[in-house]
Z-matrix of the N, CA and C atoms (Angstrom, degrees):
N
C 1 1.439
C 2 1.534 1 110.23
N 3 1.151 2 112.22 1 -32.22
C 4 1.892 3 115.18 2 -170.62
C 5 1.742 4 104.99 3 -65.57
N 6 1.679 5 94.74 4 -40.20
C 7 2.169 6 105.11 5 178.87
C 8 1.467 7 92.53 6 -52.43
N 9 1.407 8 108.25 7 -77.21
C 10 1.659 9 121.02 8 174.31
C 11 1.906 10 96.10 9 -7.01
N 12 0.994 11 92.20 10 -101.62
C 13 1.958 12 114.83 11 169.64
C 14 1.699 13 105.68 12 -15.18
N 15 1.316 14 115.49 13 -47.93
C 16 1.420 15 110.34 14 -150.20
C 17 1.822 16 86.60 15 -100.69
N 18 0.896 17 137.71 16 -24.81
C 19 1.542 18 143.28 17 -171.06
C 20 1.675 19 88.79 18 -85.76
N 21 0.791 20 129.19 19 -83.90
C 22 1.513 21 140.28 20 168.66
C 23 1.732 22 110.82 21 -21.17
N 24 1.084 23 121.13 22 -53.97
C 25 1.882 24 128.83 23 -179.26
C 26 1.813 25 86.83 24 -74.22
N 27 1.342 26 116.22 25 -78.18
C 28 1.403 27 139.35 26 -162.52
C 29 2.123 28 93.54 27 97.41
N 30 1.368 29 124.95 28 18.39
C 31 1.758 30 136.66 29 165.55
C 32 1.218 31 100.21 30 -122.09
N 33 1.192 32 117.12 31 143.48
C 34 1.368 33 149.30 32 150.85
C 35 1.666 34 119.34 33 -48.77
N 36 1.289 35 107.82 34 -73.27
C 37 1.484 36 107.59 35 154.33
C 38 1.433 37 138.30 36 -39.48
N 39 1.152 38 119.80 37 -22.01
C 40 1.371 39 137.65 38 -148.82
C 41 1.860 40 86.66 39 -123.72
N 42 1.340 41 115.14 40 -12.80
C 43 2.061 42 105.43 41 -170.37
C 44 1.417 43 68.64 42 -110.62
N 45 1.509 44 139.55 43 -66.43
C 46 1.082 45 115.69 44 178.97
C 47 1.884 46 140.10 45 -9.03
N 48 1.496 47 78.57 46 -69.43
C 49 1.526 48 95.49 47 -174.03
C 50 1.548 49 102.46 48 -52.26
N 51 1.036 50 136.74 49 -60.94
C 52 1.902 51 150.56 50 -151.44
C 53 1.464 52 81.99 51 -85.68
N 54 1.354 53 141.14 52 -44.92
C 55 1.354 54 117.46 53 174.18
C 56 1.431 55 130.28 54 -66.61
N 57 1.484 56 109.64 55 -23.00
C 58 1.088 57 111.86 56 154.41
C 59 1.431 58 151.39 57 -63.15
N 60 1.585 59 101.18 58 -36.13
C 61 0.916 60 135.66 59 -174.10
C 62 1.876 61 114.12 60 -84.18
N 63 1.197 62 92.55 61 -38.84
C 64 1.911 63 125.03 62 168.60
C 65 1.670 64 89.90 63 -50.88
N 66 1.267 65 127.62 64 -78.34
C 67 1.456 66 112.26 65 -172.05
C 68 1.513 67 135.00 66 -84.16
N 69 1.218 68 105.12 67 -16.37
C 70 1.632 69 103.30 68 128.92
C 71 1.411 70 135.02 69 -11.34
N 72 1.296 71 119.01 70 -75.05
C 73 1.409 72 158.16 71 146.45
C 74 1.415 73 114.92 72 -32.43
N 75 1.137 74 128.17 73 -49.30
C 76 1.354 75 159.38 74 -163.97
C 77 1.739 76 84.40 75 -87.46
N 78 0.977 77 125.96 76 -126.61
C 79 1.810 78 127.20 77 155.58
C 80 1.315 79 107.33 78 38.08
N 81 1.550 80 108.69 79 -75.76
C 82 1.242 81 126.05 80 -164.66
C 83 1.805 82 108.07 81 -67.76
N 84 0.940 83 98.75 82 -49.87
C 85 1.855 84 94.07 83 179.30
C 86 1.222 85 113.48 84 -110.26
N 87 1.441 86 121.76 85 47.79
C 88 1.205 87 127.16 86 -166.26
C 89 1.719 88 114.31 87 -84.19
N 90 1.466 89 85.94 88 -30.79
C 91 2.103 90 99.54 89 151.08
C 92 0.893 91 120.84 90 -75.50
N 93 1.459 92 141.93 91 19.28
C 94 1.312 93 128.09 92 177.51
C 95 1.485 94 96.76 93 -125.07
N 96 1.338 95 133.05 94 -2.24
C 97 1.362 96 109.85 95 160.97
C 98 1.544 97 118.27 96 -93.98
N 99 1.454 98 107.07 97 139.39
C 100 1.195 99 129.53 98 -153.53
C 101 1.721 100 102.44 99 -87.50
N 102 1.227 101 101.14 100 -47.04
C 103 1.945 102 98.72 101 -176.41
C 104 1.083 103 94.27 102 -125.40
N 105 1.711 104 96.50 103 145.39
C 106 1.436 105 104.50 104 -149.29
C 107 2.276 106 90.74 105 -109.95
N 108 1.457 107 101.49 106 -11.46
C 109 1.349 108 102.69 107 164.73
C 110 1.604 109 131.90 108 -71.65
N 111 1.844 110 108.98 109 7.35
C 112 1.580 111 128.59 110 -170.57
C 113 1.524 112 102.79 111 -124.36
N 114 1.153 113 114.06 112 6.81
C 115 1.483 114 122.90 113 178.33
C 116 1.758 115 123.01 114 -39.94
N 117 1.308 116 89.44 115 -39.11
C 118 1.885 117 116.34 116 -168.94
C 119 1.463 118 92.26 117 -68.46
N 120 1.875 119 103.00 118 -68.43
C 121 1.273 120 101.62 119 -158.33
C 122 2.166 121 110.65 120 -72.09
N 123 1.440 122 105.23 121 -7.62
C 124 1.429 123 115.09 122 179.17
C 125 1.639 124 116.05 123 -61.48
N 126 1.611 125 91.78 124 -58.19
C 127 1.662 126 100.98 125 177.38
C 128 1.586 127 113.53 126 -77.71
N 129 1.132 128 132.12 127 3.23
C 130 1.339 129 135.51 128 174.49
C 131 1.454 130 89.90 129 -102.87
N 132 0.997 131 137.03 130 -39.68
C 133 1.650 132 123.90 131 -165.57
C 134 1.675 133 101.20 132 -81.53
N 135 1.396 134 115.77 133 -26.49
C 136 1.977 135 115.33 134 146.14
C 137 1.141 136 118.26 135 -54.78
N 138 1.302 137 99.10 136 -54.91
C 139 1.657 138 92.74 137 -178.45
C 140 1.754 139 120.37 138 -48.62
N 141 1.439 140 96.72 139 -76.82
C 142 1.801 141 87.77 140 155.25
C 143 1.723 142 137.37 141 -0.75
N 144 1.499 143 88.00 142 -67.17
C 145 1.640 144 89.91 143 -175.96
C 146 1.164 145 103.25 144 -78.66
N 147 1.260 146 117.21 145 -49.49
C 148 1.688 147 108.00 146 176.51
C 149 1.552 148 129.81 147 -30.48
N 150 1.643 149 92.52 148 -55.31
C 151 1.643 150 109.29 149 157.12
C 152 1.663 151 121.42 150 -22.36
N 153 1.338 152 84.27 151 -71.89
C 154 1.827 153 94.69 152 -160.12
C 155 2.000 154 90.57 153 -81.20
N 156 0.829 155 121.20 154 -30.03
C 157 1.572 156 115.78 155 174.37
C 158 1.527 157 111.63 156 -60.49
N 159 1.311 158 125.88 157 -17.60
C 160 1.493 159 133.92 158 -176.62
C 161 1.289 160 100.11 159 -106.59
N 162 1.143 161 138.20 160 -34.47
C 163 1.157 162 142.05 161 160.71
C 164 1.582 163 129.96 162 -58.46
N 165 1.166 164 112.92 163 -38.49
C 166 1.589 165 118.75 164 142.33
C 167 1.273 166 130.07 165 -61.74
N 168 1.087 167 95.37 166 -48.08
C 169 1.762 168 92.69 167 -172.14
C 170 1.557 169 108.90 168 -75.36
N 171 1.785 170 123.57 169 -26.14
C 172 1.143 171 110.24 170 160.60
C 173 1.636 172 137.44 171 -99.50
N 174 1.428 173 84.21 172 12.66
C 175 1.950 174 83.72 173 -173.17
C 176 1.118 175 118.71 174 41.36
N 177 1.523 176 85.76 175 57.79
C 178 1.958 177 94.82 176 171.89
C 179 1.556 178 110.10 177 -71.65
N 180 1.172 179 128.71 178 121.06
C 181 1.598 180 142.80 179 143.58
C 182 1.194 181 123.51 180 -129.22
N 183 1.201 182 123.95 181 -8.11
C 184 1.425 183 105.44 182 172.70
C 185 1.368 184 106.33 183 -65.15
N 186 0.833 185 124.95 184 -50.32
C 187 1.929 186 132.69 185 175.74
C 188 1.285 187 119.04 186 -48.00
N 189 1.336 188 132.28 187 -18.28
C 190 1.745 189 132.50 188 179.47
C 191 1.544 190 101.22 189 -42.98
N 192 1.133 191 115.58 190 -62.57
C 193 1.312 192 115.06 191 -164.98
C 194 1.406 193 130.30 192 -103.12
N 195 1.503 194 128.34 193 13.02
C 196 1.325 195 157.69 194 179.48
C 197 1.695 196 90.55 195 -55.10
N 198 1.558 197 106.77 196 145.14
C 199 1.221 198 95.37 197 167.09
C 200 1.204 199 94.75 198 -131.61
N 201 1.909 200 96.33 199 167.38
C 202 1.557 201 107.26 200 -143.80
C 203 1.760 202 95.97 201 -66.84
N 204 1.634 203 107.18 202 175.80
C 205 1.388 204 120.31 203 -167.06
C 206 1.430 205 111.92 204 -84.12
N 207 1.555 206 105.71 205 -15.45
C 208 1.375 207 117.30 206 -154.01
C 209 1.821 208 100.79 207 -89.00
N 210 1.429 209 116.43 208 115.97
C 211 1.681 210 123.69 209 163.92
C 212 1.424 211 109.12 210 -120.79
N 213 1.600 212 95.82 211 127.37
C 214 1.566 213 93.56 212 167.34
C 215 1.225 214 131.93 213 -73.33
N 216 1.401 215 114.18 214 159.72
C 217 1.639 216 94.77 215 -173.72
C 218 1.352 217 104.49 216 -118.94
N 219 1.194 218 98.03 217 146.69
C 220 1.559 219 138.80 218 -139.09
C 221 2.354 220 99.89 219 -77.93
N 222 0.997 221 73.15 220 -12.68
C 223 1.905 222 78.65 221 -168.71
C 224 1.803 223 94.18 222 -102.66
N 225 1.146 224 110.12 223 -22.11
C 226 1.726 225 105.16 224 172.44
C 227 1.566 226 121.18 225 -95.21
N 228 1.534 227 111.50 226 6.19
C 229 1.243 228 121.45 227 -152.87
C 230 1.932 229 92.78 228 -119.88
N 231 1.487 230 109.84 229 114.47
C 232 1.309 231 103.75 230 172.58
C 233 1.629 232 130.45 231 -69.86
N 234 1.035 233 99.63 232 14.01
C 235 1.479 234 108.77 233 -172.20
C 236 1.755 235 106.67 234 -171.30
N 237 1.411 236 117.32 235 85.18
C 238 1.048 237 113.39 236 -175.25
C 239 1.511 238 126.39 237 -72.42
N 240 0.935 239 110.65 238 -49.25
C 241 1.583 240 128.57 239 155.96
C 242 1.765 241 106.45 240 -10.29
N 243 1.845 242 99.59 241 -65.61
C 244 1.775 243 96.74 242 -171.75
C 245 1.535 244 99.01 243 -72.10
N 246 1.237 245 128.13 244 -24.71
C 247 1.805 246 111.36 245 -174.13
C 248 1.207 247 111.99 246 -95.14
N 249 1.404 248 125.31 247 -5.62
C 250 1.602 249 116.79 248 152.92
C 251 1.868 250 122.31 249 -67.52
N 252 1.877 251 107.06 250 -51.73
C 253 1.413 252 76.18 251 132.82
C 254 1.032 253 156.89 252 132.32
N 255 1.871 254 89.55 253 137.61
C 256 1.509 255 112.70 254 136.56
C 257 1.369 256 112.13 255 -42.70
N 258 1.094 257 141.10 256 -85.14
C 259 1.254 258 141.42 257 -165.00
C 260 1.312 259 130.01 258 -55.82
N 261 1.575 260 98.29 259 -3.34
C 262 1.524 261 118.24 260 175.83
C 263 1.722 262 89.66 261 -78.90
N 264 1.150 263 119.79 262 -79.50
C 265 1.348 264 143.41 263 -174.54
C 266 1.635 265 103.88 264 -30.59
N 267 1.164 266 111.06 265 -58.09
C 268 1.545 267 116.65 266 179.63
C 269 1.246 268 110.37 267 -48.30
N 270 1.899 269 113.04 268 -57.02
C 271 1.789 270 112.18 269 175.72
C 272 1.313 271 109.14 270 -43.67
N 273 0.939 272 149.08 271 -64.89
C 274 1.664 273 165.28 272 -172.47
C 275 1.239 274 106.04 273 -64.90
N 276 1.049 275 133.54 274 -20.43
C 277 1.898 276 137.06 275 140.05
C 278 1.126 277 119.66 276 -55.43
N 279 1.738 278 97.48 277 -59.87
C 280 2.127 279 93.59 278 166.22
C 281 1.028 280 136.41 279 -47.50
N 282 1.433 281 101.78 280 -55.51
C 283 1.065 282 132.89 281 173.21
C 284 1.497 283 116.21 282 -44.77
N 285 1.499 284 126.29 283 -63.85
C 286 1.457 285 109.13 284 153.65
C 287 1.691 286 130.74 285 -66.46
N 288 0.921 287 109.43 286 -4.20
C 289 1.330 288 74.52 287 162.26
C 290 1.660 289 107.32 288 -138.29
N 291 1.135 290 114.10 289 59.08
C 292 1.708 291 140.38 290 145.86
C 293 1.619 292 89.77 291 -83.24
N 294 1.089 293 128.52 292 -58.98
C 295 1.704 294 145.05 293 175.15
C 296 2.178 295 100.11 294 -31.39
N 297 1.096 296 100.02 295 -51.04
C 298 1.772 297 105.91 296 -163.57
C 299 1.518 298 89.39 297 -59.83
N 300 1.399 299 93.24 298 155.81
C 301 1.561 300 107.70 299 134.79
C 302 1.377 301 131.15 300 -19.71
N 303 1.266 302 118.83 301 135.71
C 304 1.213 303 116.43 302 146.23
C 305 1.699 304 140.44 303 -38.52
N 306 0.879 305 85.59 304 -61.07
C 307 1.951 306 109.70 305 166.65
C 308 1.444 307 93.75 306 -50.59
N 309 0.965 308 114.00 307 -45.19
C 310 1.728 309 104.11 308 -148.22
C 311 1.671 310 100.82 309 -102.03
N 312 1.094 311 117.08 310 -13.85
C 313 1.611 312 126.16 311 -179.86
C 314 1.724 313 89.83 312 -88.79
N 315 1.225 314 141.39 313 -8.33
C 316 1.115 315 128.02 314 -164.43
C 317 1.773 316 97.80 315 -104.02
N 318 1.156 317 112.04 316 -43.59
C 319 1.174 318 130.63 317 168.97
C 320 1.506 319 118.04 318 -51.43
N 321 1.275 320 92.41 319 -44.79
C 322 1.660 321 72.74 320 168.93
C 323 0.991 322 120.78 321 -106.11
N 324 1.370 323 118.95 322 -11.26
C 325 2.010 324 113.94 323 161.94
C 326 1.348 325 99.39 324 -41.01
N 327 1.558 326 131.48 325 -56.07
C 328 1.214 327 131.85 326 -146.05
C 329 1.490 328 104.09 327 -56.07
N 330 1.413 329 86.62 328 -68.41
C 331 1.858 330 110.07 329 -165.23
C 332 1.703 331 99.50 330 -57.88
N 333 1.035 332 103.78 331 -60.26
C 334 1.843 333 114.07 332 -165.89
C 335 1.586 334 121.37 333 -69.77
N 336 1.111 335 99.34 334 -44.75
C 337 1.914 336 105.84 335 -173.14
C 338 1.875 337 94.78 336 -106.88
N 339 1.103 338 113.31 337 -30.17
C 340 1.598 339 91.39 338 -171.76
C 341 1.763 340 112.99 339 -101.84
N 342 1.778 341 96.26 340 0.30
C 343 1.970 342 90.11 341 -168.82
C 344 1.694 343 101.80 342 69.78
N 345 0.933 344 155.73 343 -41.34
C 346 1.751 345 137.09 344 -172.53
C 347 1.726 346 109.81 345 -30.90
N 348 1.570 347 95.12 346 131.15
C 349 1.328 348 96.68 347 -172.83
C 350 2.095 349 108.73 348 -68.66
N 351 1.229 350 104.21 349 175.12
C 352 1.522 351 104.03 350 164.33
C 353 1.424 352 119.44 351 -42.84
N 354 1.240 353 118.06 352 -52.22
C 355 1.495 354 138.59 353 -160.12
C 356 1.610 355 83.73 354 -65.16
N 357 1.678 356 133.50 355 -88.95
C 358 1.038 357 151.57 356 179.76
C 359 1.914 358 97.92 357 -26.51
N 360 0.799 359 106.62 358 -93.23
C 361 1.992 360 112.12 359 -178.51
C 362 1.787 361 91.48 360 -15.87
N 363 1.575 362 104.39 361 -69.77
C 364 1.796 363 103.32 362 -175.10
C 365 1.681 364 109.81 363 -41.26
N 366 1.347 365 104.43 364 -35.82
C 367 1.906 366 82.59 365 -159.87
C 368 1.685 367 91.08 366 -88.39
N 369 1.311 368 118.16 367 -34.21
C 370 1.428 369 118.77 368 177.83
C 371 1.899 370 118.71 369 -28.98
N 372 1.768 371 91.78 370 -63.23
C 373 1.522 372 125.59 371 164.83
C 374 1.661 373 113.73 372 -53.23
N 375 1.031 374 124.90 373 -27.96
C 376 2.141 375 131.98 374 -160.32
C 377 1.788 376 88.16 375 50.05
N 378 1.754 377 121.92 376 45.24
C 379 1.783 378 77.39 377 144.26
C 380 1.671 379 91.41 378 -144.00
N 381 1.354 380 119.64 379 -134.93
C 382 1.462 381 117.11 380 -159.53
C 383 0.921 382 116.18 381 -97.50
N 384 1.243 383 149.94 382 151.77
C 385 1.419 384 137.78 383 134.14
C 386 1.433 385 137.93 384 19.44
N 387 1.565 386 86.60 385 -86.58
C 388 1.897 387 114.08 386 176.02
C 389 1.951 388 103.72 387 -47.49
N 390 1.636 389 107.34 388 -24.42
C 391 1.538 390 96.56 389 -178.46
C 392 1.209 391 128.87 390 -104.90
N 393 1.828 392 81.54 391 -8.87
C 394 1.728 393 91.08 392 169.33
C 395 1.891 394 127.73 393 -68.18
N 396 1.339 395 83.87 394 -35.84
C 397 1.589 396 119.69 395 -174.51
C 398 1.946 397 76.39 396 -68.85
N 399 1.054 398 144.10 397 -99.74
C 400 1.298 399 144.81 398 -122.28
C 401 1.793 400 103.44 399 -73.92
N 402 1.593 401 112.45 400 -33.98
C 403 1.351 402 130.80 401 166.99
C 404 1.541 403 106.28 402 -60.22
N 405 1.318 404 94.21 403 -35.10
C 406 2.268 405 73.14 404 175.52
C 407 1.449 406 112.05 405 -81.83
N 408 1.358 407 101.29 406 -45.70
C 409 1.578 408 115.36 407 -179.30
C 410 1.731 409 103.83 408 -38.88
N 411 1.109 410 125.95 409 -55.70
C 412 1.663 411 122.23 410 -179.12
C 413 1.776 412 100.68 411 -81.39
N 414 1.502 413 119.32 412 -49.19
C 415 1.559 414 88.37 413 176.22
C 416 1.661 415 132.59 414 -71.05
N 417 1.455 416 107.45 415 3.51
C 418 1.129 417 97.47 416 153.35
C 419 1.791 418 144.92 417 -111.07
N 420 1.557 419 71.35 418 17.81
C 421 1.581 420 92.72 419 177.81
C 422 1.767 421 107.16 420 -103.62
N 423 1.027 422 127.88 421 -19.97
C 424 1.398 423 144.67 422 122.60
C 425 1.188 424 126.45 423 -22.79
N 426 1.015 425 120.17 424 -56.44
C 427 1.755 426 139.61 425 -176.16
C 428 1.948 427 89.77 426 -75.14
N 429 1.502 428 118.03 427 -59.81
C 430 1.475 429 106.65 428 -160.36
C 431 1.401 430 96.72 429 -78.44
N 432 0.787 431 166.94 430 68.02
C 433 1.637 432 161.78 431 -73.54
C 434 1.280 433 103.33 432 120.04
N 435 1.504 434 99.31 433 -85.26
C 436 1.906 435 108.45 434 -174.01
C 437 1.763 436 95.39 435 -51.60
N 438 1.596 437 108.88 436 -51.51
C 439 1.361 438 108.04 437 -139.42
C 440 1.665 439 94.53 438 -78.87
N 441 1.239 440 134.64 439 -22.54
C 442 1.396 441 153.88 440 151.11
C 443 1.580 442 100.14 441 95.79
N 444 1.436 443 98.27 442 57.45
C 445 1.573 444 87.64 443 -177.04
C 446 2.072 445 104.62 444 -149.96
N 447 0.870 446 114.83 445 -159.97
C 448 1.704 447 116.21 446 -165.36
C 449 1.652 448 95.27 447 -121.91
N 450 1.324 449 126.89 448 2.68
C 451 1.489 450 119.01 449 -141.77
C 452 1.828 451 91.64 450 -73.91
């Protein structure tokens, strides 16, 4: 849930906070989930709202375009050259799509950075399938847009 959090913010502080705050939440209605085999996709579908509920209430922008904290280091890396970059390439991935939608940055955390199947992304999201499937298909045609590439 914190990747979820930290892909979603693109801050540390900010995946923090909603992860914290996520089980809180979690705690609190922890009797109200009914199947205990939807657990994953339950506390991620908190997480979510939590997300965009912290995100309103703080008018987060300074953070859209922050790039992530994480550098490899260069003496463990057999070839530094390709993981500078990689990691060039990745910022400018974040970086666009910190840019998307909400909706559509969620969508592809799901599918792209976390593996969640269709089914899972839908209940994560509360809608269907058929829109999950058609919602990635344009946010990631969106995404290769910003990012100006075919990848």
């Amino acid at each position: 849930m914190y990747h979820f959090a930290l892909y979603y913010t693109n801050s540390r502080e900010e995946a923090e906070d909603i992860t914290q705050e996520t089980f809180f939440k979690v705690m609190k209605q922890l009797d109200k989930l009914k199947d205990m085999d939807k657990v994953k996709t339950w506390i991620l579908s908190i997480a979510r709202n939590t997300a965009v509920d912290i995100h309103r209430r703080e008018k987060v922008k300074r953070l859209l375009i922050e790039k992530l904290s994480w550098q490899p280091v260069l003496k463990e890396v057999s070839k530094p050259l390709e993981m500078i970059e990689k990691n060039e390439q990745w910022q400018k991935v974040q970086e666009a799509l910190m840019t998307l939608k909400s909706h559509d940055r969620t969508i592809i955390i799901c599918r792209m950075l976390k593996d969640y199947t269709i089914q899972e992304t839908a209940e994560i999201l509360g809608i269907s399938e058929v829109k999950v499937r058609v919602d990635f298909h344009r946010a990631m045609t969106r995404l290769r847009k910003k990012v100006g590439g075919d990848d």
